[in-house]
Every structure is written in structure tokens, then in C-alpha cells.
Biopython code that builds the backbone (N, CA, C, O; Angstrom):
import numpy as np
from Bio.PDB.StructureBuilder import StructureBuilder

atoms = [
    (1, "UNK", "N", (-89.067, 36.192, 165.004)),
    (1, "UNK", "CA", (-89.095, 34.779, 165.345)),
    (1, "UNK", "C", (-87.778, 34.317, 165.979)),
    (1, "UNK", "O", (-87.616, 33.548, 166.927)),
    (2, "UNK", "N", (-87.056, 34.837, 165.380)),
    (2, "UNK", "CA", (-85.500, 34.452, 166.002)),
    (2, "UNK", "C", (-85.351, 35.394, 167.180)),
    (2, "UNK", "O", (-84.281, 35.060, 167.688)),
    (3, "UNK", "N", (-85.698, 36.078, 167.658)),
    (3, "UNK", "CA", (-85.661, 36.512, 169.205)),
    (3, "UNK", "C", (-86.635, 35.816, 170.161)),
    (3, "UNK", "O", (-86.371, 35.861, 171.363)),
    (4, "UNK", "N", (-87.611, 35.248, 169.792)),
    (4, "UNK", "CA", (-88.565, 34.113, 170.140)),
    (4, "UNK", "C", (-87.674, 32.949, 170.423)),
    (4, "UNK", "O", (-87.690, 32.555, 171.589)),
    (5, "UNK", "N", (-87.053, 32.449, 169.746)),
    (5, "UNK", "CA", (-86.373, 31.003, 169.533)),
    (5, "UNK", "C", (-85.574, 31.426, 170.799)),
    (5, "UNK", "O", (-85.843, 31.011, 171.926)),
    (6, "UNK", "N", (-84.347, 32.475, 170.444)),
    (6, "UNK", "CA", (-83.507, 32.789, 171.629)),
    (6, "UNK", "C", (-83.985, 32.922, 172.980)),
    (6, "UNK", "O", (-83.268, 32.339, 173.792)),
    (7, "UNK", "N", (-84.790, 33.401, 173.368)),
    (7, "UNK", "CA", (-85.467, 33.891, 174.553)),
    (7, "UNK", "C", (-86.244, 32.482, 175.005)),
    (7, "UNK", "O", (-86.448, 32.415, 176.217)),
    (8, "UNK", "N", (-86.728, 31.296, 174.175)),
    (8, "UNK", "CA", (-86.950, 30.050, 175.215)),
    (8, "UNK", "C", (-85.826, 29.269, 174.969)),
    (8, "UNK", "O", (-85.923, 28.151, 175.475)),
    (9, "UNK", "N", (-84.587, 29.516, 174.244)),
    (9, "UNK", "CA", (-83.539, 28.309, 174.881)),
    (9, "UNK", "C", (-82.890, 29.141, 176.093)),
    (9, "UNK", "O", (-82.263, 28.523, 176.953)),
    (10, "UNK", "N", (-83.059, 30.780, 176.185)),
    (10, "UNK", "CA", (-82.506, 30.861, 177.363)),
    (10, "UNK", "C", (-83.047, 30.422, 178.230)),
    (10, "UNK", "O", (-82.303, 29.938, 179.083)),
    (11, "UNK", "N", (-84.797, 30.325, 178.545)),
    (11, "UNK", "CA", (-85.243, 30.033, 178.969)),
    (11, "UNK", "C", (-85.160, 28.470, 179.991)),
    (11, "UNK", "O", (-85.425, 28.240, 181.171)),
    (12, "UNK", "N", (-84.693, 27.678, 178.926)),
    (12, "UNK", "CA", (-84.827, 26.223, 179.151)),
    (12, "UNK", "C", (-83.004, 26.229, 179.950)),
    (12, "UNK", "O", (-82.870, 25.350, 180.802)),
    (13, "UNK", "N", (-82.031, 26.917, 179.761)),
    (13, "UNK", "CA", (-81.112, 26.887, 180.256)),
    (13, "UNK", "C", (-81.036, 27.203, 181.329)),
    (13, "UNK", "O", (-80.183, 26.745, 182.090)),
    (14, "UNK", "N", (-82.133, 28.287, 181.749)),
    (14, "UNK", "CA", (-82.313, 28.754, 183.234)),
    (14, "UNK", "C", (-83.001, 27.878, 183.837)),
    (14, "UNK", "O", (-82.557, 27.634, 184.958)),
    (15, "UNK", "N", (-84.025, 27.229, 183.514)),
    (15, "UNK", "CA", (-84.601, 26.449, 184.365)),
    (15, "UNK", "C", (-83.906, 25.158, 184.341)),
    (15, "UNK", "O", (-84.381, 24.333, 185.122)),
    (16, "UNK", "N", (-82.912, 24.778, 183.650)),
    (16, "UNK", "CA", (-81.892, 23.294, 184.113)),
    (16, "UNK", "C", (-80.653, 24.086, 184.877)),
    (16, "UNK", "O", (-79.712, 23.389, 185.259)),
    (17, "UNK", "N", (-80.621, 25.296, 185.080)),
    (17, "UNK", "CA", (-79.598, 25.720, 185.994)),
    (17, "UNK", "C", (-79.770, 26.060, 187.151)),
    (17, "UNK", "O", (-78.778, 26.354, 187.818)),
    (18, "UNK", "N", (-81.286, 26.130, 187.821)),
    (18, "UNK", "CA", (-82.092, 26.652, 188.897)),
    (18, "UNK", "C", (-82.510, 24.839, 189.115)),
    (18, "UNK", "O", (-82.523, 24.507, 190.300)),
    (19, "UNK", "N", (-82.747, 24.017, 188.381)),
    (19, "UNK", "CA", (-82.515, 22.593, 188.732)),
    (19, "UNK", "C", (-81.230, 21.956, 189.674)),
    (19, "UNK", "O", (-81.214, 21.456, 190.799)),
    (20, "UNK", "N", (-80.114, 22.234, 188.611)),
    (20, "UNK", "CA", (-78.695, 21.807, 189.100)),
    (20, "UNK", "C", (-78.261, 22.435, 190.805)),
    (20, "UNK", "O", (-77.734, 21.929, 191.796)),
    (21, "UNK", "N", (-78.900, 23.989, 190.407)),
    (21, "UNK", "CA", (-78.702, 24.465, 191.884)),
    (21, "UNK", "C", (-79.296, 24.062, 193.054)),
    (21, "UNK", "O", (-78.856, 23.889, 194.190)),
    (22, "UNK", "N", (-80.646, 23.918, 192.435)),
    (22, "UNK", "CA", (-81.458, 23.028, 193.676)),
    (22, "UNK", "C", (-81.043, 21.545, 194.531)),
    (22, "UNK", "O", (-81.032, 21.311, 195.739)),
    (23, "UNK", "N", (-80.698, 20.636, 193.289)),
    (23, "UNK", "CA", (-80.240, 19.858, 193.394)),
    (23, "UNK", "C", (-79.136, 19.902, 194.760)),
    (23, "UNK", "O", (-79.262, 19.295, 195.823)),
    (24, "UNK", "N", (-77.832, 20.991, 194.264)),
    (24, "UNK", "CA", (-77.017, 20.945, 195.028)),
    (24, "UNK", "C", (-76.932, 21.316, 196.453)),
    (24, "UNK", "O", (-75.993, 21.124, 197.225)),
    (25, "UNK", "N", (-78.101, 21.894, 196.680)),
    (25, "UNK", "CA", (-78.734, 22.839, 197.599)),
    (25, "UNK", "C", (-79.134, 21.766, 198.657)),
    (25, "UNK", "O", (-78.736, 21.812, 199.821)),
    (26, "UNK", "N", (-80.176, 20.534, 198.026)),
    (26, "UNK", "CA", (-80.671, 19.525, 198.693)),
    (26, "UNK", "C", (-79.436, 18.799, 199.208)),
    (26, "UNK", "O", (-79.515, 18.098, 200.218)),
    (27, "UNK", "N", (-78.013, 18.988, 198.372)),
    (27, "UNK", "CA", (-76.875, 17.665, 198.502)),
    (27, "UNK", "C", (-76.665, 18.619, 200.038)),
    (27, "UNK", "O", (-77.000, 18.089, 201.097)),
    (28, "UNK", "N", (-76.037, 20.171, 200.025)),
    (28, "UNK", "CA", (-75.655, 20.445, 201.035)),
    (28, "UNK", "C", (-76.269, 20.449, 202.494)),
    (28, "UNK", "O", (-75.780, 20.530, 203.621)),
    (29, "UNK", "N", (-77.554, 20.325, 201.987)),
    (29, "UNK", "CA", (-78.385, 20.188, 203.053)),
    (29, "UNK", "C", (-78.283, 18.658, 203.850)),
    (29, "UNK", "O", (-77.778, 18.443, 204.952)),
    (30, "UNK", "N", (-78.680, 18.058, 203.283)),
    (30, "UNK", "CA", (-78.290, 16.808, 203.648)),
    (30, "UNK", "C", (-76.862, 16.227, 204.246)),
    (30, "UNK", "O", (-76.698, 15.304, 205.045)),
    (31, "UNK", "N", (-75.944, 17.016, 203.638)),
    (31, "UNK", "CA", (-74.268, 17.015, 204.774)),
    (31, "UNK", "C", (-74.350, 17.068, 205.777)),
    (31, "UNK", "O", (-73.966, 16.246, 206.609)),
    (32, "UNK", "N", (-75.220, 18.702, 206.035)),
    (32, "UNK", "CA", (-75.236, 19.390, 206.973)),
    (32, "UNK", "C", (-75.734, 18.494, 208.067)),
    (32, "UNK", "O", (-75.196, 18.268, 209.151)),
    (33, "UNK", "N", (-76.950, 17.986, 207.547)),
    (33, "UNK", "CA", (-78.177, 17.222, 208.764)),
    (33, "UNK", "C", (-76.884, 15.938, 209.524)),
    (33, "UNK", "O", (-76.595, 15.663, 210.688)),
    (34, "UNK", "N", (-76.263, 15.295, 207.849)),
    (34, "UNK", "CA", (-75.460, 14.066, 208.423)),
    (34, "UNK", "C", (-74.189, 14.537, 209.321)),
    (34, "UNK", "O", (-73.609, 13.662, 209.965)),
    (35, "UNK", "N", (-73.634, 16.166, 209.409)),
    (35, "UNK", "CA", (-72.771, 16.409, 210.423)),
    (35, "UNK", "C", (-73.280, 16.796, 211.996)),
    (35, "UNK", "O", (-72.576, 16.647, 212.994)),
    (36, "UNK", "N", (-74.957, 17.439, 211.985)),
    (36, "UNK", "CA", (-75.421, 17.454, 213.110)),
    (36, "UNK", "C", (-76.258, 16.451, 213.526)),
    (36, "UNK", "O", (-77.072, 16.821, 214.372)),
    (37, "UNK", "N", (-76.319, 15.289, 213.199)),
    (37, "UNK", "CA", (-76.809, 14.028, 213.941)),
    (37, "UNK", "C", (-75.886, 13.186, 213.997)),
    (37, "UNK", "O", (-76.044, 12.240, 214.768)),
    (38, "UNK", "N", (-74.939, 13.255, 213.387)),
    (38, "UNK", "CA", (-74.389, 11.830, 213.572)),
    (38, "UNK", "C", (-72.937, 11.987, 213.988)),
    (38, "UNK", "O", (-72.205, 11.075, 214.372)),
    (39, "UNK", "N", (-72.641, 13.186, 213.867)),
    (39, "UNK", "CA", (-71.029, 13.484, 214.207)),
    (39, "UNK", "C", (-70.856, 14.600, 215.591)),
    (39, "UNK", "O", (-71.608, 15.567, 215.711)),
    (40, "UNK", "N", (-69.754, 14.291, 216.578)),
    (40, "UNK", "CA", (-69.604, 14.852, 217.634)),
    (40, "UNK", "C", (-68.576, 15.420, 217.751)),
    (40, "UNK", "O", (-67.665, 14.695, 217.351)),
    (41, "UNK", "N", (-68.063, 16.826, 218.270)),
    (41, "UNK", "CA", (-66.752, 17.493, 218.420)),
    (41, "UNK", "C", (-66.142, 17.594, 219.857)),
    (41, "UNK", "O", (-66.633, 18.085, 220.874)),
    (42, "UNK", "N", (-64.324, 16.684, 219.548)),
    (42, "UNK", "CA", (-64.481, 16.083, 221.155)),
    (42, "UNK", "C", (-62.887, 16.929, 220.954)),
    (42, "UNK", "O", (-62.554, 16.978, 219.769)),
    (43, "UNK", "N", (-62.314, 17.302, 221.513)),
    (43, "UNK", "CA", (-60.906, 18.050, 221.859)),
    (43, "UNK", "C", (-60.473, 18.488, 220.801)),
    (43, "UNK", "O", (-59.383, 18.053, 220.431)),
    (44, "UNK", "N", (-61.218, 19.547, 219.914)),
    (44, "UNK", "CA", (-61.309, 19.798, 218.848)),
    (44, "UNK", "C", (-61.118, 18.825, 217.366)),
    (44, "UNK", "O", (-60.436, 19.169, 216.400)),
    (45, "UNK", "N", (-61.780, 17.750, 217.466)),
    (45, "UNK", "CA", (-61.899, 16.607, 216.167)),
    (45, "UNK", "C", (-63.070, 16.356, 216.300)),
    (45, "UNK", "O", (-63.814, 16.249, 217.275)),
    (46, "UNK", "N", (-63.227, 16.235, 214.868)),
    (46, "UNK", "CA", (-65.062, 15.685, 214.781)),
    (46, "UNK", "C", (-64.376, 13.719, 214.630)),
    (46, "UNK", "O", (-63.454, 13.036, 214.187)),
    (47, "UNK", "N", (-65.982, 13.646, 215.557)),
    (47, "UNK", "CA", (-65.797, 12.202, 215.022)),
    (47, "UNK", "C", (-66.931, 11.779, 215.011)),
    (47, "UNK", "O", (-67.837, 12.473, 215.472)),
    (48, "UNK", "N", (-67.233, 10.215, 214.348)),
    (48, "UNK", "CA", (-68.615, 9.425, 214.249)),
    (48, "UNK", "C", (-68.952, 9.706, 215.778)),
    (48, "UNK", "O", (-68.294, 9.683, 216.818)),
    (49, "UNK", "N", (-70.492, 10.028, 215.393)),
    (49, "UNK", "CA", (-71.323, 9.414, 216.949)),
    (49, "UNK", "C", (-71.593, 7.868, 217.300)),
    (49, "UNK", "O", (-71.659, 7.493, 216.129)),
    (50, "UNK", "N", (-71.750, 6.964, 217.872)),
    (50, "UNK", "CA", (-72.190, 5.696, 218.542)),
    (50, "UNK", "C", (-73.342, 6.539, 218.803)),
    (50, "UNK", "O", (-73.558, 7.747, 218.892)),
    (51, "UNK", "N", (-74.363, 4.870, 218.943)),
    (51, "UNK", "CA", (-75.761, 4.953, 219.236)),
    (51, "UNK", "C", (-75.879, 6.190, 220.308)),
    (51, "UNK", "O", (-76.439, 7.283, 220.224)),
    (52, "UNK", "N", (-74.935, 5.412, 221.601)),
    (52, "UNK", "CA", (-75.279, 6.322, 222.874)),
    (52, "UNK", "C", (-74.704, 7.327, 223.238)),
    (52, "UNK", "O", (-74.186, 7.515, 224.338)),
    (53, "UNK", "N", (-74.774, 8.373, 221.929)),
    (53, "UNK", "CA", (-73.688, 9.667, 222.070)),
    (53, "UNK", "C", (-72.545, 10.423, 221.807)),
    (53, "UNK", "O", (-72.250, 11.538, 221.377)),
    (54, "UNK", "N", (-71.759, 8.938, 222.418)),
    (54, "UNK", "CA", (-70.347, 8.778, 222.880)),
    (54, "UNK", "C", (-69.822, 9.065, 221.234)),
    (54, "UNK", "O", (-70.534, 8.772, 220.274)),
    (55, "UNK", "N", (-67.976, 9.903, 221.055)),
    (55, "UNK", "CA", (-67.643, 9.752, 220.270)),
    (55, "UNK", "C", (-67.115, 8.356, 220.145)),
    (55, "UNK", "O", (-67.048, 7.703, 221.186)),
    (56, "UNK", "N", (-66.600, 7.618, 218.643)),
    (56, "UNK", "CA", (-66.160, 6.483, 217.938)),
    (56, "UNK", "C", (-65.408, 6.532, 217.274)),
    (56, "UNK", "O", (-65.457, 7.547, 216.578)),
    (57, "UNK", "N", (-64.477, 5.777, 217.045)),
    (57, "UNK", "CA", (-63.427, 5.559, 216.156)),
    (57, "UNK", "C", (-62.667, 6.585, 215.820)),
    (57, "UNK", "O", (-62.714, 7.504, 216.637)),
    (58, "UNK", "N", (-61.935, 6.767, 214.842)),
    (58, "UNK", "CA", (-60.926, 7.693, 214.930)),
    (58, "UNK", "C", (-61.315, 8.940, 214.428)),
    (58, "UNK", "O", (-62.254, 8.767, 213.650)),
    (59, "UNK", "N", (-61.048, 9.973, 214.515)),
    (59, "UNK", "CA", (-61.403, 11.121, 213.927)),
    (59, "UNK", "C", (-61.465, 11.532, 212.645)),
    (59, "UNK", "O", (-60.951, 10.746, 211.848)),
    (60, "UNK", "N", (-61.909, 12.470, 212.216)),
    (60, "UNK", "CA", (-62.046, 12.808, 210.819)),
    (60, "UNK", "C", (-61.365, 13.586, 210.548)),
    (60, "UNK", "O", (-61.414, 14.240, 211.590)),
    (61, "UNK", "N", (-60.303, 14.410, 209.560)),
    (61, "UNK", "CA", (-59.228, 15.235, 209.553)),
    (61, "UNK", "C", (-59.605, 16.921, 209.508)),
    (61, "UNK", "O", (-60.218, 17.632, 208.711)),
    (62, "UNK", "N", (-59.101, 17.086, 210.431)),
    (62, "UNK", "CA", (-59.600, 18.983, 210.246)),
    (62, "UNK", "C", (-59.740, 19.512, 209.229)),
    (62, "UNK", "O", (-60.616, 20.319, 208.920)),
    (63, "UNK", "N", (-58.279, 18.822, 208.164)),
    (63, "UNK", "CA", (-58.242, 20.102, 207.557)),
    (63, "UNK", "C", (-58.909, 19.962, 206.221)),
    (63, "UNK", "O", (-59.139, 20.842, 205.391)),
    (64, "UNK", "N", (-59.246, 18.330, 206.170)),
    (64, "UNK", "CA", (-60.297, 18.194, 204.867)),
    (64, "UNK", "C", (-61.460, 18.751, 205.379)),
    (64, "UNK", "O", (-62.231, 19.285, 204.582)),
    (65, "UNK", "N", (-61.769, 18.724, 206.724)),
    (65, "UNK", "CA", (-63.726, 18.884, 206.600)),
    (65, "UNK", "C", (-63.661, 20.669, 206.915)),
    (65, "UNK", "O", (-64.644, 21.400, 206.792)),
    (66, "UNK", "N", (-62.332, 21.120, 207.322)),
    (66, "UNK", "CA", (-62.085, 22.621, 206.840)),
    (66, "UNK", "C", (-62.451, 23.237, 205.467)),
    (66, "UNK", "O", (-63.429, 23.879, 205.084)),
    (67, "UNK", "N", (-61.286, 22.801, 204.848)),
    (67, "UNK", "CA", (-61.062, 23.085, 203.559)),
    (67, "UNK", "C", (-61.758, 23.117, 202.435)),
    (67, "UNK", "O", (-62.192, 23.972, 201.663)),
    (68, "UNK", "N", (-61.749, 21.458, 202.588)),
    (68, "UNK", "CA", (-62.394, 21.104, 201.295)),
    (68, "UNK", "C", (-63.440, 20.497, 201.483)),
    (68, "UNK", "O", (-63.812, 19.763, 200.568)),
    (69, "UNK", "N", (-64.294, 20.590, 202.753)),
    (69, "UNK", "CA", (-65.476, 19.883, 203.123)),
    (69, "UNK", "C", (-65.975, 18.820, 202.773)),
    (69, "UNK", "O", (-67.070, 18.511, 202.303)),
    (70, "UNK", "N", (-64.806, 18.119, 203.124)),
    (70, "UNK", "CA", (-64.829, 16.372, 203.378)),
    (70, "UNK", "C", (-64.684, 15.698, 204.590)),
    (70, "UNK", "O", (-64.021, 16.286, 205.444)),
    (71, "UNK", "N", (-65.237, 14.389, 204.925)),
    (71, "UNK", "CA", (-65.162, 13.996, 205.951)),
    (71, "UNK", "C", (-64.130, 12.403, 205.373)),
    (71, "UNK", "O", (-64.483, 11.316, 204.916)),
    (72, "UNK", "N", (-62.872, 12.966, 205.675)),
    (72, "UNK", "CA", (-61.854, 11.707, 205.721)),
    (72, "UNK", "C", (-61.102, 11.014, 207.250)),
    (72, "UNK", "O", (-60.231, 11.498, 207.972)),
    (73, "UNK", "N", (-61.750, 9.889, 207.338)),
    (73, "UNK", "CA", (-61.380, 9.444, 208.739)),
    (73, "UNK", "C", (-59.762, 9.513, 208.423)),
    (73, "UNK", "O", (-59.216, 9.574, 207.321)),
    (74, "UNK", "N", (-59.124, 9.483, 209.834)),
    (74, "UNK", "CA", (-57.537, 9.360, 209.958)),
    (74, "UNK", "C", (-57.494, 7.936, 210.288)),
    (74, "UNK", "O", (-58.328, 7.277, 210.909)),
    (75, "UNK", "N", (-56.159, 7.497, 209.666)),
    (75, "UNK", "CA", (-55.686, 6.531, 209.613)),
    (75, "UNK", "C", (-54.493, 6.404, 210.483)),
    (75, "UNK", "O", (-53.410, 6.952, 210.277)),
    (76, "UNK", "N", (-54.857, 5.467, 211.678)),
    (76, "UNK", "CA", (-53.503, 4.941, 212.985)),
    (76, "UNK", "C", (-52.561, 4.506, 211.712)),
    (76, "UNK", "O", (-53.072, 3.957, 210.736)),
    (77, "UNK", "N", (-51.576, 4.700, 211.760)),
    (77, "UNK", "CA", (-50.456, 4.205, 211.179)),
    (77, "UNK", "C", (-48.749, 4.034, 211.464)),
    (77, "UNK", "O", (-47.959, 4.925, 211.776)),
    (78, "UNK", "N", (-48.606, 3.262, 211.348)),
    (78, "UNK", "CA", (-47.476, 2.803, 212.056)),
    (78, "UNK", "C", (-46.095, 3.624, 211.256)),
    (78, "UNK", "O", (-45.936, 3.626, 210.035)),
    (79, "UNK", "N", (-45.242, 4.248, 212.179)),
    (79, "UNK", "CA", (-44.166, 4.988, 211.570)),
    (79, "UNK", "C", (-42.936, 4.442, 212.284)),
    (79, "UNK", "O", (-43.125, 3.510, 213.065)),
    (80, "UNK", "N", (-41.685, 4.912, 212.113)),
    (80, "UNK", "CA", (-40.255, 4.909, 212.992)),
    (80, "UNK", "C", (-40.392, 5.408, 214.057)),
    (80, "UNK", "O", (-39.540, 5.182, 214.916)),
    (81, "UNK", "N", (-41.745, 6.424, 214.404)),
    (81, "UNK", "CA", (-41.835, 6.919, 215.517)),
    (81, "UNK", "C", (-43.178, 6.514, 215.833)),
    (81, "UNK", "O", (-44.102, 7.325, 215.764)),
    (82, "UNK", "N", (-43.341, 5.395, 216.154)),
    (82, "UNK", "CA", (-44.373, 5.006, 216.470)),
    (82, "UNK", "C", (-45.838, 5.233, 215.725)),
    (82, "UNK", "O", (-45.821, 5.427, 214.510)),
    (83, "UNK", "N", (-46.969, 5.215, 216.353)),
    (83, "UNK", "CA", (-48.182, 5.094, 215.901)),
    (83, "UNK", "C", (-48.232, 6.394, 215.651)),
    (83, "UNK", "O", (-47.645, 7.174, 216.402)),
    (84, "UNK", "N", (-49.186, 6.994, 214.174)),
    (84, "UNK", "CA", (-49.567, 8.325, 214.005)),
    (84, "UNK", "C", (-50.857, 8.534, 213.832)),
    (84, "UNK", "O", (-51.493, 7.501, 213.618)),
    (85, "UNK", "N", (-51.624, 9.776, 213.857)),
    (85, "UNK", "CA", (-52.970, 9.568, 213.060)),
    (85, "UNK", "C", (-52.492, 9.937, 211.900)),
    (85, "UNK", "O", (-51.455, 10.541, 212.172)),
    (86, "UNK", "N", (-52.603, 9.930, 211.042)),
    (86, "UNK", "CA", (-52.044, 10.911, 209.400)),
    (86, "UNK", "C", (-53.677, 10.614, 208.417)),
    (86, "UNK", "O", (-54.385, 9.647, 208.700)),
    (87, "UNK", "N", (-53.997, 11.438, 207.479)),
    (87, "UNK", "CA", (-54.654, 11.382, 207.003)),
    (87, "UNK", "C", (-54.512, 11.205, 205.567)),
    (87, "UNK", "O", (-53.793, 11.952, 204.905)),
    (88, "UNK", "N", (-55.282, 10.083, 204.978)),
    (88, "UNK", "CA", (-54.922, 9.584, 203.701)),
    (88, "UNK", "C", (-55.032, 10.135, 202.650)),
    (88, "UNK", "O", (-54.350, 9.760, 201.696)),
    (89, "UNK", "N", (-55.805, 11.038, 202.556)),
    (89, "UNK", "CA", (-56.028, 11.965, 201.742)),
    (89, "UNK", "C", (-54.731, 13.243, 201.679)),
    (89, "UNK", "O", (-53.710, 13.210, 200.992)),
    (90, "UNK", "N", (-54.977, 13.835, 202.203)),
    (90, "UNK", "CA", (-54.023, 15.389, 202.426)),
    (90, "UNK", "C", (-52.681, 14.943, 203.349)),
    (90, "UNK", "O", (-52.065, 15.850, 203.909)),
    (91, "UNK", "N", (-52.379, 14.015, 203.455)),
    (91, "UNK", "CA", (-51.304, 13.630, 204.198)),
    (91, "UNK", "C", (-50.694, 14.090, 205.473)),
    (91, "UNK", "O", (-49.594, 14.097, 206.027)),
    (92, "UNK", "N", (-52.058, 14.514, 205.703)),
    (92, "UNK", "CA", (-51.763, 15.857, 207.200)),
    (92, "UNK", "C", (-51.135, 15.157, 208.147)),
    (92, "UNK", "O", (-51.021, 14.008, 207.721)),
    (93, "UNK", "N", (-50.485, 15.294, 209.632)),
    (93, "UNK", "CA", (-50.359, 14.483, 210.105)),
    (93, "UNK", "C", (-50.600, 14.989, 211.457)),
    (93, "UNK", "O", (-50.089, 16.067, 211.760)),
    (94, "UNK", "N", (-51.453, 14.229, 212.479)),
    (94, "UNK", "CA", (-52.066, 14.808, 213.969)),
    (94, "UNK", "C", (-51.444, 13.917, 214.939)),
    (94, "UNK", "O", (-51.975, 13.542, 215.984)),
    (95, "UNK", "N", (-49.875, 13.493, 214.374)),
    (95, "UNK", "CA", (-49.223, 13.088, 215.928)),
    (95, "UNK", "C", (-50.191, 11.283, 216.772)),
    (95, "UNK", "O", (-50.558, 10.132, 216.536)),
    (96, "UNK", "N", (-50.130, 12.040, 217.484)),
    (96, "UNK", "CA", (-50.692, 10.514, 218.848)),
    (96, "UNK", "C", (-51.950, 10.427, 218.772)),
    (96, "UNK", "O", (-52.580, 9.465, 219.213)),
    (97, "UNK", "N", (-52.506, 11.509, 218.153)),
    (97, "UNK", "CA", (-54.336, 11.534, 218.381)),
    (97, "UNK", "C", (-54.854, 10.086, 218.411)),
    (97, "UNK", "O", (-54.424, 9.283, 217.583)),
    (98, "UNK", "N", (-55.438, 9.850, 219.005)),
    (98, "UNK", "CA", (-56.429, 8.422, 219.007)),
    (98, "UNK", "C", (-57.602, 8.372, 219.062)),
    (98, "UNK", "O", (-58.305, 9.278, 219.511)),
    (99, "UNK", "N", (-58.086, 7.084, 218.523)),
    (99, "UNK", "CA", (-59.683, 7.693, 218.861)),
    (99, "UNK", "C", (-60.411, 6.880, 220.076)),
    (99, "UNK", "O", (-59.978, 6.940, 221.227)),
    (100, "UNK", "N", (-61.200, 6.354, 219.823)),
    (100, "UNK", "CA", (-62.493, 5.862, 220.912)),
    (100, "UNK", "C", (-63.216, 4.688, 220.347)),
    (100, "UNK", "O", (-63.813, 4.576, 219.277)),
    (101, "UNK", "N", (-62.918, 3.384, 221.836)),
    (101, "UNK", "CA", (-63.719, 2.402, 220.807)),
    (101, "UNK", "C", (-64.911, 2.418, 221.376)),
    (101, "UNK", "O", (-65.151, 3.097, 222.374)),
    (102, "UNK", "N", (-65.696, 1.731, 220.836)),
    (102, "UNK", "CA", (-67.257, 1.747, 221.403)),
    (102, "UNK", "C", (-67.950, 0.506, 221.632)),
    (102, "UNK", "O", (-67.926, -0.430, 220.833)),
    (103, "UNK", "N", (-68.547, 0.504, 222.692)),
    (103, "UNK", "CA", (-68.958, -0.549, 223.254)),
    (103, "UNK", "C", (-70.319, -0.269, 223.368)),
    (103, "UNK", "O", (-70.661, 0.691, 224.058)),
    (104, "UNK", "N", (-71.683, -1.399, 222.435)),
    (104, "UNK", "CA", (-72.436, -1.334, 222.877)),
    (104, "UNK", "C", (-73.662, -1.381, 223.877)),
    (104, "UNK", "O", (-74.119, -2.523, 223.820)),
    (105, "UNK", "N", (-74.374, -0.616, 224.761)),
    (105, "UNK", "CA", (-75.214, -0.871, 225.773)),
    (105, "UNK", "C", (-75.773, -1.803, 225.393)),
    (105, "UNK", "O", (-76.333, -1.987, 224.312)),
    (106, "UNK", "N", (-75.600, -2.789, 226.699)),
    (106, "UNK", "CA", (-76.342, -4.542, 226.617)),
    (106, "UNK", "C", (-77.915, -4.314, 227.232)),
    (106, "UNK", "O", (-78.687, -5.269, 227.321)),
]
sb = StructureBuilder()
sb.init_structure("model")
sb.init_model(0)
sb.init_chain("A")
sb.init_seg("    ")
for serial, (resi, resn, name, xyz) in enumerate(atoms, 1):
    if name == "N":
        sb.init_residue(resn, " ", resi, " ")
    sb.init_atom(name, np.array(xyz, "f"), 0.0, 1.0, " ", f" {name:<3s}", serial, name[0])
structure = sb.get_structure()
């Protein structure tokens, strides 16, 4: 009986762990879809797409959506040496990069 007992809590542990995986499976999937519809790679930076294509706003930082597969926009920020992109997260810093404003088709 007690190898009975053991053999369905393993049971029940495998099937909430083949859950959790699924789960996560659906999360990555869904990244994925939101990096190939909606995001564009323009002089090596991903950035938001606009309706009509065009990249938008400022870029997203290499080395988070490298690394640690995040999408953290860069932040223009004002230094002693003028405007930077730097990223708020990882504190990276990409110099003059700028981004793109967007104007919608009338």
C-alpha cells in the first residue's frame, strides 16, 4: 500500500510539473509572437513597430533582450556629455543612439 501511496504523489507531482512547463512554454511562445509582430531590427537595435512598419521610439537594449531576455527600452538621458541612450536597467550605455518618432498616416 505504501508503494501505491508513493507512486500517485509522484504521480500528481509530475503532472503539476508538465503543467508549470506547459504553462511556461505558452509564456515563451507568446514573447516570441510579440518580438515577430510587433518589433523591428534597424542598425542593429530592436525597436517597437508603428502601425505602418516603420521603427518607433527608442530602442530596446541589446544586452537585456541578449542576456537576460528582456525587452528594456533605453532611456535619452541627459549627461556632461550631452544626450545618451543608457539603459535603466543594466546601466549599459549606447552613446548618441536615437530613436524614431512616428507619425501617423492621415
Amino acid at each position: 500500500m505504501s508503494a501505491v501511496a508513493d507512486a500517485k504523489i509522484a504521480l500528481v507531482d509530475a503532472r503539476e510539473e508538465i503543467a508549470s512547463r506547459d504553462k511556461e512554454i505558452d509564456q515563451l511562445k507568446e514573447g516570441l509572437r510579440f518580438l515577430r509582430e510587433n518589433t523591428i531590427v534597424v542598425r542593429g537595435f530592436r525597436f517597437e513597430k508603428a502601425l505602418n512598419g516603420s521603427p518607433m521610439d527608442m530602442p530596446f537594449c541589446i544586452r537585456c533582450d541578449t542576456i537576460d531576455g528582456i525587452l528594456i527600452r533605453l532611456a535619452k538621458t541627459s549627461t556632461k556629455d550631452g544626450y545618451k541612450a543608457l539603459c535603466p536597467s543594466c546601466k549599459a550605455d549606447f552613446g548618441g543612439e536615437h530613436g524614431f518618432g512616428y507619425r501617423p498616416e492621415s
